[in-house]
mmCIF file of the N, C-alpha and C atoms, coordinates in Angstrom:
data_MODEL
# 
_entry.id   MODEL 
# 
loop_
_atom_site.group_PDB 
_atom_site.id 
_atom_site.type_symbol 
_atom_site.label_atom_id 
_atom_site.label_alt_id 
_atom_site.label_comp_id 
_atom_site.label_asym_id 
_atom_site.label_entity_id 
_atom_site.label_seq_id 
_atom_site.pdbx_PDB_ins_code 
_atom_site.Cartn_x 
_atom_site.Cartn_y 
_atom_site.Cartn_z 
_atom_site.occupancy 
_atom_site.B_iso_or_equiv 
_atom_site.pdbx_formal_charge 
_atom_site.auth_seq_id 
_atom_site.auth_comp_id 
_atom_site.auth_asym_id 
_atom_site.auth_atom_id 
_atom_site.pdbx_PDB_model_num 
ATOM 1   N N  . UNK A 1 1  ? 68.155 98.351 137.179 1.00 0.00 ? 1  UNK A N  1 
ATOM 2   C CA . UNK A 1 1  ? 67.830 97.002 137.569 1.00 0.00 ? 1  UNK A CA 1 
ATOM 3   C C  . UNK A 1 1  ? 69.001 96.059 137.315 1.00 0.00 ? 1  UNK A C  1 
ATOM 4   N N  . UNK A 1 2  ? 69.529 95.974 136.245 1.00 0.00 ? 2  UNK A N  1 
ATOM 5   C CA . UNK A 1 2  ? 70.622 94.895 135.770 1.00 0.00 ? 2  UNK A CA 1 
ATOM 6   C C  . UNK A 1 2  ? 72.114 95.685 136.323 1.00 0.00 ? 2  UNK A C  1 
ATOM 7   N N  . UNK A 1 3  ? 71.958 96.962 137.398 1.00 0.00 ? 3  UNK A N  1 
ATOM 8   C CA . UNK A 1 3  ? 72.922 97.022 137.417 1.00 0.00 ? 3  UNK A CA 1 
ATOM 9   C C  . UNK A 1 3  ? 73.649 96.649 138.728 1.00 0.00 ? 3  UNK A C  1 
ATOM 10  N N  . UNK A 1 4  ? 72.244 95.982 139.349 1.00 0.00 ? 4  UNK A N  1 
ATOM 11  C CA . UNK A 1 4  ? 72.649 95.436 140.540 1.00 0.00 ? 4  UNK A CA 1 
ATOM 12  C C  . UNK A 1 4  ? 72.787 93.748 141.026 1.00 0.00 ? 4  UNK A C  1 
ATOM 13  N N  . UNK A 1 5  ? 73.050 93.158 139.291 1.00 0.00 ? 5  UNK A N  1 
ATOM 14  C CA . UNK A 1 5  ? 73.506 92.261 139.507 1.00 0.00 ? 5  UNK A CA 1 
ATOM 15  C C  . UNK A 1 5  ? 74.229 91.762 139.483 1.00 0.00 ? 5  UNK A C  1 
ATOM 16  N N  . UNK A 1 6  ? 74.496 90.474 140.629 1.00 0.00 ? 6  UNK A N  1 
ATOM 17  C CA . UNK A 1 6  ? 75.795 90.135 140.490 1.00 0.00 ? 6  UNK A CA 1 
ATOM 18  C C  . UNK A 1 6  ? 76.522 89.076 139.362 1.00 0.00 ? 6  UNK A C  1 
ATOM 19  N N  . UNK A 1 7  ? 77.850 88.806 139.411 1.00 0.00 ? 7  UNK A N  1 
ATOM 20  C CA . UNK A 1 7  ? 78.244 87.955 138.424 1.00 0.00 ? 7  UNK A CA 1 
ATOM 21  C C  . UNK A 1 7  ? 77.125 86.459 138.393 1.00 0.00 ? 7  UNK A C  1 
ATOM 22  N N  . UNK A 1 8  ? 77.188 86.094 139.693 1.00 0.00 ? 8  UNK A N  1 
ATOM 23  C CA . UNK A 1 8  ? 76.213 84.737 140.003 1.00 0.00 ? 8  UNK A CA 1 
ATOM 24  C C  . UNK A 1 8  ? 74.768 84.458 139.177 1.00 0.00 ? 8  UNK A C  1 
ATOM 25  N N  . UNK A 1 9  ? 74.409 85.830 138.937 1.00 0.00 ? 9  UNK A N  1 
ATOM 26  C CA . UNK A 1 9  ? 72.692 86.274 138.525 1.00 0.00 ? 9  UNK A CA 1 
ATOM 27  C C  . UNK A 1 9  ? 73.090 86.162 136.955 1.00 0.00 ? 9  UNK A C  1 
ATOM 28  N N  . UNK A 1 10 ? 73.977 87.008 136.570 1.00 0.00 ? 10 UNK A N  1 
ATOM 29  C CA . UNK A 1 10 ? 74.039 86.738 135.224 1.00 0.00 ? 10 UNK A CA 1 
ATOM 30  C C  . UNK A 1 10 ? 74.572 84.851 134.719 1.00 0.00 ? 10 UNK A C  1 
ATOM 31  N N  . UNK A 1 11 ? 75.419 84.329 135.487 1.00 0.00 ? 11 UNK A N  1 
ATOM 32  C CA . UNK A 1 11 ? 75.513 83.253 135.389 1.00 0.00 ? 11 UNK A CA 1 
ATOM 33  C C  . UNK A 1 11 ? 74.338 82.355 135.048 1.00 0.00 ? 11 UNK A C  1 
ATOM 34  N N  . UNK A 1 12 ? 73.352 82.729 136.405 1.00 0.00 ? 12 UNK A N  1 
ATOM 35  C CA . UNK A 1 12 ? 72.225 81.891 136.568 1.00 0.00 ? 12 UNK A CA 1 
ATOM 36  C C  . UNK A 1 12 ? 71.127 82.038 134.765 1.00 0.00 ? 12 UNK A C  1 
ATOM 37  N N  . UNK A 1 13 ? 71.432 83.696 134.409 1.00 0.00 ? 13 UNK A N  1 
ATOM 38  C CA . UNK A 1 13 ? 70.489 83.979 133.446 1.00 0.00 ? 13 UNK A CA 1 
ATOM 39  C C  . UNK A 1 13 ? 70.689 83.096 131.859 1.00 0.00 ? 13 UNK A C  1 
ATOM 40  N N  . UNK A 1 14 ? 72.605 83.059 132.232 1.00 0.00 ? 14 UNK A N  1 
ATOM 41  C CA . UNK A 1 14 ? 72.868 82.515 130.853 1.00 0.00 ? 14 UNK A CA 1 
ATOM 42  C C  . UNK A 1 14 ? 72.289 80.878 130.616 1.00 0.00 ? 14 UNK A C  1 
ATOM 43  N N  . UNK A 1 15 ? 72.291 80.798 131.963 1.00 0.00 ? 15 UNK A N  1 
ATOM 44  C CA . UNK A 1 15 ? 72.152 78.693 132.107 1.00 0.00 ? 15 UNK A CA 1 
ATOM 45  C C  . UNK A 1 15 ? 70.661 78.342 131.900 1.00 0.00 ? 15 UNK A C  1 
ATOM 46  N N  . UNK A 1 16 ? 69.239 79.605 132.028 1.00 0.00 ? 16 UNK A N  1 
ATOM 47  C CA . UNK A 1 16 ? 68.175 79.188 132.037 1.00 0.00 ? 16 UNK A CA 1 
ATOM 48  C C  . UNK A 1 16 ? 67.953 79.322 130.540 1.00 0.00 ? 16 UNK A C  1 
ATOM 49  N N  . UNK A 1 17 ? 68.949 80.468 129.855 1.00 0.00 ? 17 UNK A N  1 
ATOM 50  C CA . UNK A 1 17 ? 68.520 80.892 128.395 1.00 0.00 ? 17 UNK A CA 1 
ATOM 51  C C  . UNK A 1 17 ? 68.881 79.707 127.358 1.00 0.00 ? 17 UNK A C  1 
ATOM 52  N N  . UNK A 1 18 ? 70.281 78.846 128.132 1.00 0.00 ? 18 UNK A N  1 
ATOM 53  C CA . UNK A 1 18 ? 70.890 77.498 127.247 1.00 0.00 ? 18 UNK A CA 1 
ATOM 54  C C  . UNK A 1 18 ? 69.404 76.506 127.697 1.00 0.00 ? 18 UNK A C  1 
ATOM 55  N N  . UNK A 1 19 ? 69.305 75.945 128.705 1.00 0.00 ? 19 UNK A N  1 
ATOM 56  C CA . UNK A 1 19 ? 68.211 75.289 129.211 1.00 0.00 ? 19 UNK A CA 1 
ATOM 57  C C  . UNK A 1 19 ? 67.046 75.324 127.946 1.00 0.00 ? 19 UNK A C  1 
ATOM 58  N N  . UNK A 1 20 ? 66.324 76.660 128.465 1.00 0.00 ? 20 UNK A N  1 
ATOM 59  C CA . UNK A 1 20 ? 64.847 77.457 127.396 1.00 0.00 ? 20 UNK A CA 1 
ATOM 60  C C  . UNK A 1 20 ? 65.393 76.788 125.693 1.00 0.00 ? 20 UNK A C  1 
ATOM 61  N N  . UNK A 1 21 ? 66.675 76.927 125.221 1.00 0.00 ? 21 UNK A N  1 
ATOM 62  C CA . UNK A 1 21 ? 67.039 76.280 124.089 1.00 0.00 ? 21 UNK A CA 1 
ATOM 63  C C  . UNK A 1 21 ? 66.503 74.694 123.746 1.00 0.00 ? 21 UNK A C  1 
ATOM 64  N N  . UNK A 1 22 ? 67.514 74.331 124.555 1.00 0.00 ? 22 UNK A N  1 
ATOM 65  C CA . UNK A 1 22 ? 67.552 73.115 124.687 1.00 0.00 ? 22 UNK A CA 1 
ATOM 66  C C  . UNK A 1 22 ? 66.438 72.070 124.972 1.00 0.00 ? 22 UNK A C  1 
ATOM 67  N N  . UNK A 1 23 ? 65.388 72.868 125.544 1.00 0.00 ? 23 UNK A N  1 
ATOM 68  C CA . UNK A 1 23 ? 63.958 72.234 125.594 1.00 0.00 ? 23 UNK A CA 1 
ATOM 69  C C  . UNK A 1 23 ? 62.954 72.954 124.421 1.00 0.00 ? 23 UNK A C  1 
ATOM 70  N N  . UNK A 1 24 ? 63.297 73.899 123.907 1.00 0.00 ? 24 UNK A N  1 
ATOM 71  C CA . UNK A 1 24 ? 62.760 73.908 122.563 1.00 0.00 ? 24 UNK A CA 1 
ATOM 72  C C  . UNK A 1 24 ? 62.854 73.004 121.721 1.00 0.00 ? 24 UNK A C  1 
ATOM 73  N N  . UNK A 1 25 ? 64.316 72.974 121.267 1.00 0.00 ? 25 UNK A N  1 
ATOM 74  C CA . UNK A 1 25 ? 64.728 72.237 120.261 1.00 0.00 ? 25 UNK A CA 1 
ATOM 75  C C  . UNK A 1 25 ? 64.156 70.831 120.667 1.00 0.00 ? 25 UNK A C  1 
ATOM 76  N N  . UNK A 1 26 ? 64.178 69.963 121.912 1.00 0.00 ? 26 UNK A N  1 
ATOM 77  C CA . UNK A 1 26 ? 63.668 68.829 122.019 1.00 0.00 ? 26 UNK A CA 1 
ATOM 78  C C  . UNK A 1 26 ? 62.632 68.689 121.683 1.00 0.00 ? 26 UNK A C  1 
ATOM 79  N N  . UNK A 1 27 ? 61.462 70.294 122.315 1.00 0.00 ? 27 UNK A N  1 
ATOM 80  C CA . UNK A 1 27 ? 60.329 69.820 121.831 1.00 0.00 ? 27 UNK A CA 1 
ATOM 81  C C  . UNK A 1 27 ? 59.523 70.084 120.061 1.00 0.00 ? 27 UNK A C  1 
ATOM 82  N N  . UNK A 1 28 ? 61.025 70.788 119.553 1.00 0.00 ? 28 UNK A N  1 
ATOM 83  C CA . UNK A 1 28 ? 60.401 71.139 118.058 1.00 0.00 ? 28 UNK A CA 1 
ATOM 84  C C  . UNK A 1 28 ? 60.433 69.698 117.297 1.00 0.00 ? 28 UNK A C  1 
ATOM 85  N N  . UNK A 1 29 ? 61.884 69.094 117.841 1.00 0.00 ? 29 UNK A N  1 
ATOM 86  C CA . UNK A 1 29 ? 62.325 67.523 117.042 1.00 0.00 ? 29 UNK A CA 1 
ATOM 87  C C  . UNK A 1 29 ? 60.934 66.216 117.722 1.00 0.00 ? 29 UNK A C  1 
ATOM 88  N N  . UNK A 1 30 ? 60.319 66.309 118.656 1.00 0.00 ? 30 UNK A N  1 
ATOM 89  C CA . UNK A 1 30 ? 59.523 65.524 119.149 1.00 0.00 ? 30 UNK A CA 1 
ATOM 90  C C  . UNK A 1 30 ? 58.065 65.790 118.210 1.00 0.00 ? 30 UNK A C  1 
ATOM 91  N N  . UNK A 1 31 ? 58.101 67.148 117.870 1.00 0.00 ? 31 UNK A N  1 
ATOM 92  C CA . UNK A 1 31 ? 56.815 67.385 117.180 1.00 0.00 ? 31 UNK A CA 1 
ATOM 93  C C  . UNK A 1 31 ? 56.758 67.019 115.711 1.00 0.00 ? 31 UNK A C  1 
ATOM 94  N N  . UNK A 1 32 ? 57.869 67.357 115.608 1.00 0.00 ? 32 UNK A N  1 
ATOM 95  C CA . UNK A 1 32 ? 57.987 67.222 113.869 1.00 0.00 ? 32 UNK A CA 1 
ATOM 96  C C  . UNK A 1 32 ? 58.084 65.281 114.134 1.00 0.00 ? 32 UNK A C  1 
ATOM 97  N N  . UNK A 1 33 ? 58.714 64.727 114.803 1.00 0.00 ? 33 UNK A N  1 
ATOM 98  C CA . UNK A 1 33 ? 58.436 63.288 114.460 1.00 0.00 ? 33 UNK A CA 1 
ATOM 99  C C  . UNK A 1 33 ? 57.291 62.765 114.877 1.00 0.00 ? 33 UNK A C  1 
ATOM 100 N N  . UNK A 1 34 ? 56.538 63.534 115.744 1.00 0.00 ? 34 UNK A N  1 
ATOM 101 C CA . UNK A 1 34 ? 54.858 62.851 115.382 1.00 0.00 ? 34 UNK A CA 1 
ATOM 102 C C  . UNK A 1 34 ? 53.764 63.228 114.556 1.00 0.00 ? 34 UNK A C  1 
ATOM 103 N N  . UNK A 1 35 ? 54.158 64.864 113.818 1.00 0.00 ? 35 UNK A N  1 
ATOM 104 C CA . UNK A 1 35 ? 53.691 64.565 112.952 1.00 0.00 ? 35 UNK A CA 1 
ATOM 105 C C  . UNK A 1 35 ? 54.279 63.784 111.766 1.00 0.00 ? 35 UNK A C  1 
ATOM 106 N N  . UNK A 1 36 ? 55.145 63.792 111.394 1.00 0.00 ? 36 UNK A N  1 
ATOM 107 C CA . UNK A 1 36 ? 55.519 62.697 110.331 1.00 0.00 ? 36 UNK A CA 1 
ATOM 108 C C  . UNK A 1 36 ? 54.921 61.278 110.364 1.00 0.00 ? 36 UNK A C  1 
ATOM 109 N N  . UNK A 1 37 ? 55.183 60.720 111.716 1.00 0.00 ? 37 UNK A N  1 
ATOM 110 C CA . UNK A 1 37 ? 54.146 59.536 112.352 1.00 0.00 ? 37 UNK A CA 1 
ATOM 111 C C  . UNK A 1 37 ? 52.601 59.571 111.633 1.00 0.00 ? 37 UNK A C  1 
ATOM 112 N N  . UNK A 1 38 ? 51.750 61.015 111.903 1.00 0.00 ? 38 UNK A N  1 
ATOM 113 C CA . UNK A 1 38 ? 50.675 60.789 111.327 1.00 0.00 ? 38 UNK A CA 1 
ATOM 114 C C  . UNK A 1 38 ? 50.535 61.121 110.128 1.00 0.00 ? 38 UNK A C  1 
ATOM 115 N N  . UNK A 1 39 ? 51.368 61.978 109.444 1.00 0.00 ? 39 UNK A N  1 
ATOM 116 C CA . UNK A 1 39 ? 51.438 61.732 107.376 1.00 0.00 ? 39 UNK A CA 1 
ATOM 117 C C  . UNK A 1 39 ? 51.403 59.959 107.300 1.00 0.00 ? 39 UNK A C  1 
ATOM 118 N N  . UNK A 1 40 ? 52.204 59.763 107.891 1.00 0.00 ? 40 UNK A N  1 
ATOM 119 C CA . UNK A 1 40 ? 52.766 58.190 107.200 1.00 0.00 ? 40 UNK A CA 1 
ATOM 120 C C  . UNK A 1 40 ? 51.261 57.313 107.677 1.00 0.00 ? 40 UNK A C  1 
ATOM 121 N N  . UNK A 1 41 ? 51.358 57.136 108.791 1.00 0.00 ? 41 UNK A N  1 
ATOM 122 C CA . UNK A 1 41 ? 49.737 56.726 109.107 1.00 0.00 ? 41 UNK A CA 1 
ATOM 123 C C  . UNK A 1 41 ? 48.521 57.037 108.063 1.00 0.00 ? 41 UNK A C  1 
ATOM 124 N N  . UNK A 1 42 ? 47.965 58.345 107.914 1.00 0.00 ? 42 UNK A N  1 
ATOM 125 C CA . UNK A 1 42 ? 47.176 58.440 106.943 1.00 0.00 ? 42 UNK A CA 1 
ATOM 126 C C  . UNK A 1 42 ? 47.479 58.104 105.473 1.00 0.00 ? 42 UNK A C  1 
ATOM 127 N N  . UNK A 1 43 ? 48.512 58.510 104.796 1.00 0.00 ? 43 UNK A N  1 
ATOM 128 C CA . UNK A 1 43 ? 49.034 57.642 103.797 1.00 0.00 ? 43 UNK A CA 1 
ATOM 129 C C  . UNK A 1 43 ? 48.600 56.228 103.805 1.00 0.00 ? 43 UNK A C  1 
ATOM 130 N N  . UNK A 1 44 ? 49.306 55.467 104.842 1.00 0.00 ? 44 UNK A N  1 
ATOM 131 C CA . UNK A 1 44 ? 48.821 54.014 104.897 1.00 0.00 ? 44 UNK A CA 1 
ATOM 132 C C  . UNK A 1 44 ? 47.145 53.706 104.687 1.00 0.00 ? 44 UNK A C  1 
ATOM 133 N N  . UNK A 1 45 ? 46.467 54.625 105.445 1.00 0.00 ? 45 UNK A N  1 
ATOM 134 C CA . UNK A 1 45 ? 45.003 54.345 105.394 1.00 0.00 ? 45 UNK A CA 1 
ATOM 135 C C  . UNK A 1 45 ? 44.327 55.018 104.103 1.00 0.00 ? 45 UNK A C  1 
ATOM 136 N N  . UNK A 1 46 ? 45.191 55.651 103.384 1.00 0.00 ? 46 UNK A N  1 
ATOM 137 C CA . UNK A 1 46 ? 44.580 56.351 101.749 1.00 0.00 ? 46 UNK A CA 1 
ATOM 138 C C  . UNK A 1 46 ? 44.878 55.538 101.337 1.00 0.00 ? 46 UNK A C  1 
ATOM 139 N N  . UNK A 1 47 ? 46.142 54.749 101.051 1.00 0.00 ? 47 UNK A N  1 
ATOM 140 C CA . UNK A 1 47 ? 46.384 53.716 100.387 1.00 0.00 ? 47 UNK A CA 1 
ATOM 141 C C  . UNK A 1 47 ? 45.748 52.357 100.681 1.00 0.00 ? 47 UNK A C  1 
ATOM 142 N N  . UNK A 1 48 ? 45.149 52.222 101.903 1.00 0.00 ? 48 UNK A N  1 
ATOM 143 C CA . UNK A 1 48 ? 43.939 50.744 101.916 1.00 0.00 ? 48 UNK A CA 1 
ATOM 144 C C  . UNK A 1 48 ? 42.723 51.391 101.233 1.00 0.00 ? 48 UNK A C  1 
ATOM 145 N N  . UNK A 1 49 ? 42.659 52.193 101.532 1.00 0.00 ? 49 UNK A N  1 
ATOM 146 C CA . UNK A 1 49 ? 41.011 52.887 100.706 1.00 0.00 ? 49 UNK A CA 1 
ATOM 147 C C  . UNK A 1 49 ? 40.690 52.813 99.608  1.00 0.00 ? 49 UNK A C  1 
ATOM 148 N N  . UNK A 1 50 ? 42.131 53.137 99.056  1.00 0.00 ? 50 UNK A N  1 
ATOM 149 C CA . UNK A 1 50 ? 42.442 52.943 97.723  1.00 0.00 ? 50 UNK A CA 1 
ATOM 150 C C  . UNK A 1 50 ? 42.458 51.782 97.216  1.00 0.00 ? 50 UNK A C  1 
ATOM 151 N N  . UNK A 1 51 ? 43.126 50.873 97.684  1.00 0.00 ? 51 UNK A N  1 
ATOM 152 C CA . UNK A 1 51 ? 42.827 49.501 97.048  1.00 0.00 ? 51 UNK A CA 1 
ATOM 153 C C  . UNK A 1 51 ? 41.970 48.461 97.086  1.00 0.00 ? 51 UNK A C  1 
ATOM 154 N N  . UNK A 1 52 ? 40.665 48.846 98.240  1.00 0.00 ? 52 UNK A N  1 
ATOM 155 C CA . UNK A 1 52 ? 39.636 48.194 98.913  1.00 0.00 ? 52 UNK A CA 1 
ATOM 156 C C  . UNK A 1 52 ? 39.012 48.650 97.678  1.00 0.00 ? 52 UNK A C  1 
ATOM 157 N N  . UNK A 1 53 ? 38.690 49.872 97.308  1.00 0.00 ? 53 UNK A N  1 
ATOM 158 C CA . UNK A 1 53 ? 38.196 50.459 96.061  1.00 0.00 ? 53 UNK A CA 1 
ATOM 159 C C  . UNK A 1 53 ? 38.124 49.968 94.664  1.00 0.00 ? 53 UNK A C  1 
ATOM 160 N N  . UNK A 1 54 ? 39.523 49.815 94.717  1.00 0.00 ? 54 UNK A N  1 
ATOM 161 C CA . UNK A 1 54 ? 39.933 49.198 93.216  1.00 0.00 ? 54 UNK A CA 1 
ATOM 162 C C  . UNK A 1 54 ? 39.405 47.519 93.301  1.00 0.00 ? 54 UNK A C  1 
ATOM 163 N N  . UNK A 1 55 ? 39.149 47.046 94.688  1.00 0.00 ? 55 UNK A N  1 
ATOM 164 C CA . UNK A 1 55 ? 39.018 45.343 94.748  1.00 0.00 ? 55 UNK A CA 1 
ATOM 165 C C  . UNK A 1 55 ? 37.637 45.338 94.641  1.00 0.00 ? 55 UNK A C  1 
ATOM 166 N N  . UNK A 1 56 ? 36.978 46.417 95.280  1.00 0.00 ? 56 UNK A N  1 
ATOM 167 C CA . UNK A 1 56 ? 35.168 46.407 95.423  1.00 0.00 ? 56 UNK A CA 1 
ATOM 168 C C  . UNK A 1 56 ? 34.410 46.452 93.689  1.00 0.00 ? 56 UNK A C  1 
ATOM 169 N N  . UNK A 1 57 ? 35.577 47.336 93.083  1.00 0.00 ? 57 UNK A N  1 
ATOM 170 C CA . UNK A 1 57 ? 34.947 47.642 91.683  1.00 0.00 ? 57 UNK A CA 1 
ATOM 171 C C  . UNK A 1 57 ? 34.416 46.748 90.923  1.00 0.00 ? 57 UNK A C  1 
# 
C-alpha cells in the first residue's frame, strides 16, 4: 500500500499529522482554561456560602 505512494501523498500525510497536532494542543489549552474558569467560579460561590453562613449565625 505505502509503496505506491507518491512524494505528494506523503507530503500531504505529514501536513494533516502537523494540523491533527496543532488542533489538539488548541483544544487541550481551551479545555484546561475553562475548566480553571469553573474551579475559580465555584470557589467564588464556596466562599459566599461561607460567609452568608458566618453573617446568618
Amino acid at each position: 500500500m505505502f509503496d505506491s505512494w507518491t512524494g505528494m501523498d506523503w507530503f500531504i500525510l505529514v501536513i494533516d499529522i502537523v494540523a491533527i497536532a496543532i488542533v489538539a494542543t488548541f483544544l487541550k489549552r481551551k479545555i484546561q482554561h475553562k475548566l480553571a474558569e469553573v474551579e475559580a467560579r465555584q470557589a467564588f460561590h464556596r466562599q459566599q456560602r461561607q460567609e452568608k453562613r458566618t453573617t446568618d449565625d
